[in-house]
Structure formats: C-alpha cells, structure tokens
N, C-alpha and C positions, 0 to 999 in steps of 0.2 A: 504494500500500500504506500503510495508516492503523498510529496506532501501534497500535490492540485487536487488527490481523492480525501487527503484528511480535510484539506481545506474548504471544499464542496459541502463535504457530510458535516462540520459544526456551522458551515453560513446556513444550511439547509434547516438544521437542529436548534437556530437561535431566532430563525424565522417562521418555523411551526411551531417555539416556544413562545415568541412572544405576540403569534397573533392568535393562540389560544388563550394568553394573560388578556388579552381584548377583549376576547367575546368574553368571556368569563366576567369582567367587570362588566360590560355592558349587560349580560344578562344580571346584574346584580344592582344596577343605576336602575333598571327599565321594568325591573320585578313590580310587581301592582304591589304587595304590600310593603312596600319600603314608602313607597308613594310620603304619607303623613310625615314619616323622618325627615325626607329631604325640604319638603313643606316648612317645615317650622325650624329646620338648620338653617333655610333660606331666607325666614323671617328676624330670624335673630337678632341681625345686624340695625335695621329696623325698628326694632323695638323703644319703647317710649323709655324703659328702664335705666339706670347708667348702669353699664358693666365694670368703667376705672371710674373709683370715686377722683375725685378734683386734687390734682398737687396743691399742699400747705407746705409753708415754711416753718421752722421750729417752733415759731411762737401761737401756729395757730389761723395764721393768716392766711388765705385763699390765695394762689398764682395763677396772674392770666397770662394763659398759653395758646 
C-alpha cells in the first residue's frame, strides 16, 4: 500500500466522517421536540431581565459603561 492509497483512504475517511457529524447534528437542530429548547435559548438574549448586574466601584457607586 503506496502512500496516494493511504492518502485516498483517510481524505475519503474524514469526508464520510464529517458529513455524517452533519447530518447527525442537523437531525438533532430539526428534531420536533427540541423545537421549545431552541425557542426560549433564542429568546434569552431578549429578555427584559439583566443577566450582568451593573459594574460599582468600591464604595458603592454605579459605572457608566
């Protein structure tokens, strides 16, 4: 086995690896019940809430940033 057959067989090996790591995730993004997760992952950001409360200085004081 010459190296242009080793070389074949891992380009071949890393290209039916990684476009079964595709569909794989894509069947797992596109699954109906994930649907809600990504929904409200997606809203998060969004949200009315503060996730970082506000930088103070030591004594207390509020920083505008």
């Amino acid at each position: 086995m010459g190296y242009d057959q080793i070389a074949y067989a891992v380009k071949l090996g890393g290209t039916v690896f990684f476009f079964t790591l595709l569909m794989i995730v894509f069947v797992y993004v596109f699954w109906p019940s994930n649907r809600e997760k990504f929904r409200s992952a997606a809203s998060r950001p969004i949200e009315d809430e503060t996730l970082i409360p506000p930088s103070t200085t030591p004594e207390g004081q509020e920083v505008n940033s």
